[in-house]
C-alpha positions, 0 to 999 in steps of 0.5 A: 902900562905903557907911557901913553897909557899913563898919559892917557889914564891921566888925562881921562882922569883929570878930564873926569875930576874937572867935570864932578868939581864943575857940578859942585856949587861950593868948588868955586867958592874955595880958594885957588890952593883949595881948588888945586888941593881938591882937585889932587885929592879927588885924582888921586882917589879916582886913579886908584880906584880906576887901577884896582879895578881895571888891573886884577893884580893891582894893590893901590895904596892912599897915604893919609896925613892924619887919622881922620882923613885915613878914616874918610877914605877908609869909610868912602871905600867900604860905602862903595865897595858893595857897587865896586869889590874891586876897590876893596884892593885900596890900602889907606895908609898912615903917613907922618 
């Protein structure tokens, strides 16, 4: 992958991010730290799900910072995974 794929994976991916939040009534009640929090969660989640599934060998790997947020991703994976195999791929690992 080129430096202008990236550029423009990340600006499709961000453009993509903004739209979801812009629908969602509760992004704008959040603070300025929670909206940027959120917004790095969501294009985080959403770039790796888009290179498992646009890249055959491509392996993603999600850190977690606490168990429980391990499970969410792990879970919000195995939901979508029946519409997706692909992002089956995604690894959710445990960091401290």
């Amino acid at each position: 992958m080129s430096l202008i794929d990236t550029i423009k994976e990340e600006d499709f991916i961000s453009n993509f991010v903004e739209q979801i939040l812009a629908e969602d009534p509760d992004f704008e009640l959040m603070s300025d730290d929670e909206q940027d929090k959120i917004f790095g969660i969501y294009t985080l989640l959403i770039t790796a799900v888009h290179r498992a599934t646009a890249y055959e060998n491509v392996y993603p790997i999600v850190y977690a910072n606490d168990a429980n947020s391990k499970k969410v991703v792990e879970r919000a994976i195995q939901n979508v995974a029946p519409i997706l195999p692909d992002i089956s791929r995604i690894t959710v690992s445990l960091v401290h």
